[in-house]
C-alpha positions in Angstrom: 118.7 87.1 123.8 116.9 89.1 120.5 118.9 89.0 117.9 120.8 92.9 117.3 119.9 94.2 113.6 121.9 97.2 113.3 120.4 99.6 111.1 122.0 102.9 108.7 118.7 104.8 107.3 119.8 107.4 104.5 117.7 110.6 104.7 116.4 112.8 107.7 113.0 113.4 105.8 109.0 112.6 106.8 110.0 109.2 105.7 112.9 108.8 107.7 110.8 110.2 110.9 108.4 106.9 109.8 110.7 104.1 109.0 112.7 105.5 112.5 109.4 105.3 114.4 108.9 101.7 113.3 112.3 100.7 114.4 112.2 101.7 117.4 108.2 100.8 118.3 108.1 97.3 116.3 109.5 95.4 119.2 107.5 97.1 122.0 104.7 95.3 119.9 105.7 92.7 118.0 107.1 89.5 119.7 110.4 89.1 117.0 114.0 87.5 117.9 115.2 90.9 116.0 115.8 93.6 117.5 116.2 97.0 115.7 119.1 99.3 116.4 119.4 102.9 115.0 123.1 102.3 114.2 123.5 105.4 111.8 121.6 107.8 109.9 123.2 109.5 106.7 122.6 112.6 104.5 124.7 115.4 102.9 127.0 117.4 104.8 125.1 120.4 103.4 122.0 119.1 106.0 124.6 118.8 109.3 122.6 120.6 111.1 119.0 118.6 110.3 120.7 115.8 110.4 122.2 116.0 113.4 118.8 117.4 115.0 117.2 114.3 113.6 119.7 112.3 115.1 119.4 112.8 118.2 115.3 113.0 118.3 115.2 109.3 117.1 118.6 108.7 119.2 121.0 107.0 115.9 124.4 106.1 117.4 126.1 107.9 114.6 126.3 109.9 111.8 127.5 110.1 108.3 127.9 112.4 105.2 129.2 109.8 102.8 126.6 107.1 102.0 129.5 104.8 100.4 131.1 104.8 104.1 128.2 104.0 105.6 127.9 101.1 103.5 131.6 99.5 103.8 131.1 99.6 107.5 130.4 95.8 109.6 128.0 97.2 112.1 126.0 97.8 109.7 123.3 95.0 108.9 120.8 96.7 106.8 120.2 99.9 104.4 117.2 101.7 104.5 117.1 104.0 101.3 114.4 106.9 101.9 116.0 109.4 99.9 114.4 111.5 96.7 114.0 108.2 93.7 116.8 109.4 91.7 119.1 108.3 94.2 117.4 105.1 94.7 119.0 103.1 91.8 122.9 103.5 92.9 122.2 103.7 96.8 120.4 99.8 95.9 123.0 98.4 93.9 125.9 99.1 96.4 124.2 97.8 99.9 123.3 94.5 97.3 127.0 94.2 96.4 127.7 95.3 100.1 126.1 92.2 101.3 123.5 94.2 103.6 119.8 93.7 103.3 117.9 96.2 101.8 114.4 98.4 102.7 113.4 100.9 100.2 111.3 103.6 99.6 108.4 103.4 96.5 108.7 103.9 94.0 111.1 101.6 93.6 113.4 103.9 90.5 113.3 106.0 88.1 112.0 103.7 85.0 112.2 100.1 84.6 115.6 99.7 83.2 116.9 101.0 86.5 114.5 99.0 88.2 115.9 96.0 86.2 119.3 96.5 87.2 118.2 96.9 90.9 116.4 94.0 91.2 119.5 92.1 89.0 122.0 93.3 91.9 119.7 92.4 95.0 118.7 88.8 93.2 122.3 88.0 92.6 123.2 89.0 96.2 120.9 87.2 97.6 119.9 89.9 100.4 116.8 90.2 102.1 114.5 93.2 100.6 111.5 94.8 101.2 110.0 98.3 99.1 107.7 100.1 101.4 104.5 99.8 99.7 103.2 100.3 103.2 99.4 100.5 102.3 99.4 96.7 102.0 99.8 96.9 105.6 96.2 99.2 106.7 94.3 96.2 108.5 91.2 97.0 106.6 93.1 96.5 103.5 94.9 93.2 104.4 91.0 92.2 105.5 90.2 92.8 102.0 92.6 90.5 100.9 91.4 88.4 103.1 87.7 88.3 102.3 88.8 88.3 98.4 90.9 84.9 99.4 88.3 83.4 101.0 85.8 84.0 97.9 83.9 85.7 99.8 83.7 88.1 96.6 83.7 85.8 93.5 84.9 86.6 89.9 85.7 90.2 89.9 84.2 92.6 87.2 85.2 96.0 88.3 88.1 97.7 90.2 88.3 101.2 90.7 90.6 103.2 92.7 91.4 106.8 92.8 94.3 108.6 94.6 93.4 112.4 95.4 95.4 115.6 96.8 95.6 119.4 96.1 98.5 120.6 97.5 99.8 121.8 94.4 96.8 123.8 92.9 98.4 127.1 93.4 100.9 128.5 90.8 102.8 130.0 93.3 104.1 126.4 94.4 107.9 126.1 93.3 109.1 122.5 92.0 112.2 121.5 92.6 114.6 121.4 96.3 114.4 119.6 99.8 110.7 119.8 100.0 108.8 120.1 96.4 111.5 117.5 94.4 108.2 115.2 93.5 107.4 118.2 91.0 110.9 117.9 89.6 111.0 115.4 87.1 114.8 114.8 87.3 114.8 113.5 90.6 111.0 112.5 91.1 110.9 109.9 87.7 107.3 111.2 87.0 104.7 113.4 89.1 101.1 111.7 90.2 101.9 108.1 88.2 105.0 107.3 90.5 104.0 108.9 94.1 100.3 108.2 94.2 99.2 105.5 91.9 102.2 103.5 92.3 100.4 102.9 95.8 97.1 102.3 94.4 98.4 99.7 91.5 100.1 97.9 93.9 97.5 97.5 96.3 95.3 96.5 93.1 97.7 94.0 91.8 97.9 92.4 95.4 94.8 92.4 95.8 92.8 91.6 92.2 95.8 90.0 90.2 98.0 91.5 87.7 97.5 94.1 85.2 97.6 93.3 81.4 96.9 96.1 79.6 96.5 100.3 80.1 95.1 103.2 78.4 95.8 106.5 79.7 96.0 110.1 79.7 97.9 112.3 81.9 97.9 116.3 82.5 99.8 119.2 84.1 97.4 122.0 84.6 100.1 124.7 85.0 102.9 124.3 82.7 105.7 126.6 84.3 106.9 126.8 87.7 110.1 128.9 89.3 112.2 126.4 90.9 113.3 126.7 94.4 117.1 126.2 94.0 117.7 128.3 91.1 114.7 130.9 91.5 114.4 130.6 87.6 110.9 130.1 85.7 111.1 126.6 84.4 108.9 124.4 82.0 106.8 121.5 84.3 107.5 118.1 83.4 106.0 116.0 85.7 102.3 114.8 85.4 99.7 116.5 87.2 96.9 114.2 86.7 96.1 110.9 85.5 93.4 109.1 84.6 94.1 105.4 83.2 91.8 101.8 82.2 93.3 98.8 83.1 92.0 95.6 82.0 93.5 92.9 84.3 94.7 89.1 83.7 91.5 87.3 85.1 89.3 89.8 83.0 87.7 92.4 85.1 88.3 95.6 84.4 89.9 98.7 86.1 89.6 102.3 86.2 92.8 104.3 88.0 92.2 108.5 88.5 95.3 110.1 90.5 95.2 114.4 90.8 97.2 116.8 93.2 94.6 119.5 92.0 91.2 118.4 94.3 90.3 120.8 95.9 89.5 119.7 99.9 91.2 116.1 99.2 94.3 115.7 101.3 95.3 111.6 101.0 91.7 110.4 99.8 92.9 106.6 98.5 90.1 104.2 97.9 89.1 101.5 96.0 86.2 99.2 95.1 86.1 95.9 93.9 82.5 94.6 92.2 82.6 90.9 92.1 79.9 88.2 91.7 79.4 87.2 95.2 80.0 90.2 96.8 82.2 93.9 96.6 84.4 95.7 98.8 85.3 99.9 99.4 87.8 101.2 101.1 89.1 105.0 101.9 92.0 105.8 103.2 90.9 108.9 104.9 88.7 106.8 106.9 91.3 104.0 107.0 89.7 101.8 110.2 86.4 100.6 108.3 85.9 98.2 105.6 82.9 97.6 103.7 81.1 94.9 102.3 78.1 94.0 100.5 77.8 90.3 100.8 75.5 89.3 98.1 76.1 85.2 98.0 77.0 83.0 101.5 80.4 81.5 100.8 78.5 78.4 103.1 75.8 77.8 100.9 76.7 79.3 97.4 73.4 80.3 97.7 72.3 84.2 97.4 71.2 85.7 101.0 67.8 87.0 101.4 66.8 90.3 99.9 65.8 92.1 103.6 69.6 91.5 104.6 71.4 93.0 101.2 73.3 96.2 102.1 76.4 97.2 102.7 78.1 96.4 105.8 80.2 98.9 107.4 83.5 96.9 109.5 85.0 98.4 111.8 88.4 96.6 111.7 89.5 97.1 115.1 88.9 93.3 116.7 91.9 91.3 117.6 90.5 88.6 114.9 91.3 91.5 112.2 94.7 91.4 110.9 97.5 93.2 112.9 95.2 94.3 115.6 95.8 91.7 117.9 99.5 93.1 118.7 97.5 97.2 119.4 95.0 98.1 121.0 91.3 96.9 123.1 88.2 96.7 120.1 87.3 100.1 119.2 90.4 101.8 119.3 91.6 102.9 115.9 95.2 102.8 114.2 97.3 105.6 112.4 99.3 106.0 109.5 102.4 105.2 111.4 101.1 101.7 111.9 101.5 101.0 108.8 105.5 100.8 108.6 105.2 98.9 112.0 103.2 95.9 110.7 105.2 96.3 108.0 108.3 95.9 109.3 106.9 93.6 111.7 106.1 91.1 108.6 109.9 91.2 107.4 111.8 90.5 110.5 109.1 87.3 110.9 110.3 86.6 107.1 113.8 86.5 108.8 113.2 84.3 111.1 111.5 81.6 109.0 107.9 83.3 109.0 105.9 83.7 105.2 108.8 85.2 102.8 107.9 89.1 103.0 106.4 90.8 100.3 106.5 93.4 98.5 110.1 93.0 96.9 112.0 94.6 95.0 110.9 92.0 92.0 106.9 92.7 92.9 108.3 96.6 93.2 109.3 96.5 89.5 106.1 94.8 87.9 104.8 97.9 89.5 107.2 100.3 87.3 106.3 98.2 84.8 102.7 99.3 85.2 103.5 102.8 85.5 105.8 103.2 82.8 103.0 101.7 80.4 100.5 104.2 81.7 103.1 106.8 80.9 104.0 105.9 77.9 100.2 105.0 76.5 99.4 108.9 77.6 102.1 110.2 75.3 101.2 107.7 72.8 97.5 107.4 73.0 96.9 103.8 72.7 96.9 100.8 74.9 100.0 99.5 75.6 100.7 95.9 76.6 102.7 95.2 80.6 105.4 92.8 80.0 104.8 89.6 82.9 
């Protein structure tokens, strides 16, 4: 008999429709003694009505309007926080003390003392954890790790990544309220540094080691906006742009560029990592293929012959990829939503005595780390140091 894990999610947002989704798909493909239950789903009392609609499209059990009820009930097992980040910090603390285990949205808080205090509560509690850093999760990505793991790409000189969007070009975008709070810095923490590149640093970190040292700058193109609650004209706060070196602990170096002002880029995530033996590129908007210039056979050590150099275009779609034996024949591609499926997949296994699951709330605030140095070198203008 699989094993009920009852489940309260607080917020009816996009990600509530995706951690839902995973819920309620892992099991059809994932062989786990777990099984999810949408238990409860909680928000305001001012959002009955969406909540209530949400409810019964994902088909929750119950509702509540009082996350602190929701958390002193026993049929509840685990909290999933996907609610705006200023909320994160309180809604972690009480499921730790609360004894439930705990999956939350990125960025993980606010800053890093929060994030210290989080991490604190959860530790002490000793409850299982996971931050949905779900990019870790794209099979062509967790290839990459694999292929850097295997050597397949030596010592690493260069890592670049960029995270792209222009959704907010136009001045006649509001900040603030149910749909726009990442442009409000009191609730959002920071703008591009915290949403986008918290993404692409992690993935980095994961994948090339961690990050020592930053130099940034950061802009916001359009300095006033009205705000959608109060209709008033109010200053901009939140970073626009950023553009950021990184020079990482096994000495390669890094160049990080996050904007919500390119034009015709939706979600474009990529990276490349230059090594001796080899390099890798990924993009997110093209999220099934890998590829890979092999430039030394891991066999051998010996360099491969000139006529065969190139890069090498995978399409990560075989069952001897990672995750793709549990989806679909060869060929047949994967969508965002997999993501939070392998995902979640990877921290019931963790439950029941598979690898321990990362990334955790710890891993989640090295990230913070990371971003708050970037912030802070912009404002001062200097390289600024990551505490391990």
């Amino acid at each position: 008999m699989p094993k009920k894990l009852n489940v309260g999610v607080i917020g009816c947002g996009f990600m509530g429709r995706t951690h839902s989704n995973a819920y309620l798909q892992v099991g059809h493909f994932f062989e786990r003694e777990h099984k999810p239950v949408l238990k409860a789903c909680c928000a305001r009392i001012e959002e009955k009505e969406k909540l209530e609609k949400f409810a019964n499209t994902w088909g929750y059990e119950s509702l509540e309007f009082d996350w602190k009820e929701l958390l002193e009930r026993s049929d509840i097992d685990l909290i999933d926080v996907c609610v705006p980040n200023v909320l994160h910090h309180d809604l972690v603390i009480a499921a730790a003390k609360a004894g439930k285990m705990i999956v939350c949205e990125k960025p993980l808080a606010m800053n890093v003392r929060e994030a210290e205090e989080m991490v604190a509560a959860v530790e002490q509690a000793g409850v299982a954890n996971m931050v949905s850093f779900n990019y870790r999760r794209v099979p062509a990505i967790s290839l990459a790790k694999q292929v850097i793991d295997e050597g397949r790409v030596g010592r690493p000189f260069h890592y670049r990544a960029t995270y792209n969007q222009d959704y907010t070009i136009s001045a006649d975008v509001p900040q603030g309220g149910m749909a726009l709070w990442r442009l409000d810095a009191k609730v959002a923490g920071s703008g591009v540094t915290g949403d986008l590149l918290a993404h692409s640093i992690d993935t980095a970190e994961w994948l090339n080691g961690p990050i020592q040292k930053v130099v940034a700058h950061t802009e916001t193109f359009i300095k006033e906006r009205k705000h959608a609650e109060t209709g008033k004209v109010e200053p901009v706060t939140i970073d626009d742009a950023c553009m950021f070196l990184a020079l990482f602990a096994n000495g390669s170096m890094g160049t990080f560029e996050s904007t919500r002002y390119a034009r015709g880029r939706k979600n474009y995530s990529t990276f490349e990592i230059n090594g001796e033996n080899g390099a890798l590129m990924f993009d997110l908007e093209d999220p099934h293929i890998l590829q890979y210039f092999k430039y030394v056979d891991p066999a051998t050590g010996k360099k491969i012959e000139d006529h065969l150099t190139g890069w090498q275009r995978i399409n990560v779609t075989n069952f001897e990829h990672p995750y793709m034996k549990h989806w679909w024949v060869p060929g047949c591609t994967i969508g965002y939503e997999h993501t939070f499926i392998n995902g979640l997949a990877d921290f019931l296994a963790s439950l029941e005595g598979g690898p321990a699951f990362h990334p955790t709330v710890r891993d989640a605030l090295h990230t913070q780390r990371v971003c708050e140095a970037v912030l802070d070198s912009a404002k001062r203008g200097a390289w600024v140091e990551i505490p391990v």
